[in-house]
Backbone bond lengths (Angstrom), bond angles and torsions (degrees), N, CA, C in turn:
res aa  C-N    CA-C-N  psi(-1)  N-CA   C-N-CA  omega(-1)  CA-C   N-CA-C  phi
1 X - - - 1.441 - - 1.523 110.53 -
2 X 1.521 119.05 -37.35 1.356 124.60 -155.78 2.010 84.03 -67.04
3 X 1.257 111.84 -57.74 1.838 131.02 -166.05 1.612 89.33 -40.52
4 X 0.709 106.00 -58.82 1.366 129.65 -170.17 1.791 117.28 -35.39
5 X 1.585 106.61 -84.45 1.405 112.09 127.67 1.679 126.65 -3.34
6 X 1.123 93.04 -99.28 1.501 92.04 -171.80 1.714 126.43 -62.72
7 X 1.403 116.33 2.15 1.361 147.38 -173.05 1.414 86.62 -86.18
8 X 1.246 125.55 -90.34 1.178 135.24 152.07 1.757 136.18 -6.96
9 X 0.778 90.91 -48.78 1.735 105.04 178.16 1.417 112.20 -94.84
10 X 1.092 116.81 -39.14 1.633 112.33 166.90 1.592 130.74 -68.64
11 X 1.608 88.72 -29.63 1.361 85.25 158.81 1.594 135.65 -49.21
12 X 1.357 121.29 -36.81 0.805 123.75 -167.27 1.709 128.25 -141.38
13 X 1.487 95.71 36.98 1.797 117.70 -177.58 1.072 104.83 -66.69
14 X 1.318 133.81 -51.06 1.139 145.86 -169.33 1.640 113.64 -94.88
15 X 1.094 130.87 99.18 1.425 127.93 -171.29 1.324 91.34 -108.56
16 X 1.513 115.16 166.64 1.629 126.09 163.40 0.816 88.97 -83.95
17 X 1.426 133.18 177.09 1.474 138.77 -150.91 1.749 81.61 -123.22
18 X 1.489 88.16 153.16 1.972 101.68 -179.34 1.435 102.84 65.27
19 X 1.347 134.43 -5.59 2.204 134.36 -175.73 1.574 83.82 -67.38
20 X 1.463 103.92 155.40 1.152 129.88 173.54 1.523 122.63 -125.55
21 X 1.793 118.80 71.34 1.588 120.02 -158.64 1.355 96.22 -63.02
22 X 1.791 91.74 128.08 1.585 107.19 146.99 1.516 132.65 -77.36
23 X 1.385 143.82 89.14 1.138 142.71 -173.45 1.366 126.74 -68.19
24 X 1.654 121.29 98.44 1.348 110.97 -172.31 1.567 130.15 -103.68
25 X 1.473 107.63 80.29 1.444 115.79 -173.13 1.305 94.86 135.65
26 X 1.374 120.97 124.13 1.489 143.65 -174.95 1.660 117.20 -103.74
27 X 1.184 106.00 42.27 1.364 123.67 -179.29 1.471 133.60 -101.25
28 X 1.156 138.62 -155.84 2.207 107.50 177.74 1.468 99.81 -79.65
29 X 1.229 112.87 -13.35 1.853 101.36 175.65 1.073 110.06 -83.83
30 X 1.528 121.83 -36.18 1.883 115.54 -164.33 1.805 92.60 -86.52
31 X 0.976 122.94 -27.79 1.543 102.55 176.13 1.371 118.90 -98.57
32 X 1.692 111.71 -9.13 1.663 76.52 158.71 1.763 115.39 -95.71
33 X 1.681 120.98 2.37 1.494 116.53 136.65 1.710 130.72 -32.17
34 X 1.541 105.47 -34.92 1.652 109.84 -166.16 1.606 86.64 -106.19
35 X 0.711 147.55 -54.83 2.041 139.82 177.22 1.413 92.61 -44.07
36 X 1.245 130.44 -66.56 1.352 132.19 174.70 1.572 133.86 -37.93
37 X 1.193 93.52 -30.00 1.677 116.34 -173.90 1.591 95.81 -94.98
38 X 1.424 109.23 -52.19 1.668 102.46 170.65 1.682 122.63 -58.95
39 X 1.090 96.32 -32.63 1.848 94.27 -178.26 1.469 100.19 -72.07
40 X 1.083 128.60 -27.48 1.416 120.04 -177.50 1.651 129.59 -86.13
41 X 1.495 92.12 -9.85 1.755 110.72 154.56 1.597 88.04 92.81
42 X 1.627 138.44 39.34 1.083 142.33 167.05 2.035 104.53 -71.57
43 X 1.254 102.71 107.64 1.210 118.69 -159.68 1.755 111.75 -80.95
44 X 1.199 106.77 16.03 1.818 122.97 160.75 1.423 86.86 -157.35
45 X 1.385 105.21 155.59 1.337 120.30 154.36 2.020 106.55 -145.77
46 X 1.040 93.03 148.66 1.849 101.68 -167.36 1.364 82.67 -130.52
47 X 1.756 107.62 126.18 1.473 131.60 164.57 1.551 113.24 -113.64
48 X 1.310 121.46 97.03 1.736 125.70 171.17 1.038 118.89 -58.98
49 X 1.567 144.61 140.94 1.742 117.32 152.58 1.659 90.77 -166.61
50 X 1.507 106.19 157.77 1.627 83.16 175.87 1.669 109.93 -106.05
51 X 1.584 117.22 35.67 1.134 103.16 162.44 1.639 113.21 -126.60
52 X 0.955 116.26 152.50 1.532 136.56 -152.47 1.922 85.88 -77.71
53 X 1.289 127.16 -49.52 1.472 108.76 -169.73 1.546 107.69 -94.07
54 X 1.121 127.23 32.23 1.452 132.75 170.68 1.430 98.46 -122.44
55 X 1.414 141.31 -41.84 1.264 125.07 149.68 1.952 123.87 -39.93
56 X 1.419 100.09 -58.88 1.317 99.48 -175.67 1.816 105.17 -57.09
57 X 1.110 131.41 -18.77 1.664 128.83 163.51 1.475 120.54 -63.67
58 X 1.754 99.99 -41.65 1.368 114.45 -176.44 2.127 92.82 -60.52
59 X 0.794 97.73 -36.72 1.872 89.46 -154.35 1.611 81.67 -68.33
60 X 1.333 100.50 -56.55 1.826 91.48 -164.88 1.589 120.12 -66.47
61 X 1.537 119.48 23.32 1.021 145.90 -174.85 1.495 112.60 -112.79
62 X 1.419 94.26 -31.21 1.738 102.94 176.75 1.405 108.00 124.54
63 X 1.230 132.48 7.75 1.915 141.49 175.48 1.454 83.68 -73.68
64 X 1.564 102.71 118.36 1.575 117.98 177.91 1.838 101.10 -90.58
65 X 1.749 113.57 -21.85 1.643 118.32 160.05 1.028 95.53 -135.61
66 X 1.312 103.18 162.98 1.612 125.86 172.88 1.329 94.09 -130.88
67 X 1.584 111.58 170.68 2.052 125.63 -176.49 1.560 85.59 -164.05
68 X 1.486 101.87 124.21 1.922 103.75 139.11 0.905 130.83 -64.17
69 X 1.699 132.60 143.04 0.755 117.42 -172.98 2.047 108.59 -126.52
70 X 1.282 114.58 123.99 1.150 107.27 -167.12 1.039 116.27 -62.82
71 X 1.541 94.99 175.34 1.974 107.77 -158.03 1.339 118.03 157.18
């Protein structure tokens, strides 16, 4: 979990300012990518996944959209 986390979060500490991360896969890496992306005041964030209750985490995580993604 910890790898996971920080896999996740490093990805995306550093944003260009105004970037809009796309998150692909809503799993302990893609959401702590989107908590990460929210603490940094990333002003969209897009969460992919193709299941409907790993999106609904992503939003309450801070994914301002979510998209399925087929498969």
């Amino acid at each position: 979990m910890a790898c996971g986390l920080s896999t996740g979060a490093g990805a995306v500490l550093k944003p260009h300012p105004g970037s809009s991360p796309v998150v692909y896969g809503a799993g302990a890496v893609g959401l702590a990518a989107v908590t990460a992306a929210r603490n940094s005041g990333a002003p969209q964030i897009i969460a992919v996944d193709r299941r409907e209750s790993r999106l609904a985490l992503a939003r309450r995580f801070g994914a301002t959209d979510t998209g399925r993604r087929a498969g």
